[in-house]
C-alpha positions, 0 to 999 in steps of 0.5 A, a space after each residue: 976697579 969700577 973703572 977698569 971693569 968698565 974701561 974693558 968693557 967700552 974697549 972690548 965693544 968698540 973692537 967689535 963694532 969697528 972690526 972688519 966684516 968679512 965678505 963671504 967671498 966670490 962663491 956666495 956671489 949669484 950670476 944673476 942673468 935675466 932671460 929675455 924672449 927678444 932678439 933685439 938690444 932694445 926690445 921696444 926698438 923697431 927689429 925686436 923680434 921675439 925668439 920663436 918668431 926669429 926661429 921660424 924665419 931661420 926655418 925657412 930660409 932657403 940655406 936651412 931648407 937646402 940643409 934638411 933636405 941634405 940631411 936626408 938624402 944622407 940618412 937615406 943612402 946610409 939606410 940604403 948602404 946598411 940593407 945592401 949590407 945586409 943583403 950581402 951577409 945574410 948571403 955569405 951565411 947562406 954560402 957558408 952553411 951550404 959549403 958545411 953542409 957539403 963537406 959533412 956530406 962529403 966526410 959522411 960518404 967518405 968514411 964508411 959506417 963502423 961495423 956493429 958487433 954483436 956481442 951476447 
């Protein structure tokens, strides 16, 4: 009996220890990506350029400038567009209230005032 208690015990260990370990999966995995400041592959090679540095070159290259310099022309004939507009519906309001003031004038002049009656 000693044997078997013991027997079972040597075997129940021996299934646990040599199971197998289940990975968490690929979800417990992290992306571990590391940012760097530099241009370059290598940033002790030669062309390493930090990042704000590469910024401010881009910037002022002449391709850039010529795009902000589009960009503005754009945003000024579009502020230009929107006061014409404007300008034009604030003077077709003008017109229309001045053709309703004009037709209540005219129905006023039309229809005659209704007789008061007194009545005592």
């Amino acid at each position: 009996m000693k044997n078997l208690l013991s027997a079972l015990f040597i075997f129940g260990l021996l299934l646990t220890a040599c199971s197998k370990k289940e990975s968490p999966g690929f979800g417990a995995e992290q992306d571990l990506k590391s940012h760097y400041d530099t241009t370059a592959v290598d940033s002790f090679s030669n062309g390493a350029v930090t990042v704000d540095i590469a910024r401010k070159i881009r910037m002022s290259s002449p391709e850039y400038l010529d795009s902000v310099k589009q960009v503005k022309k754009a945003l000024e004939e579009e502020q230009k567009l929107k006061a014409e507009l404007e300008k034009e519906n604030k003077k077709k309001e003008e017109e229309e209230k001045k053709t309703a003031d004009a037709e209540n004038k005219k129905k006023a002049v039309e229809t005659p005032p209704s007789p008061v009656t007194k009545t005592e």
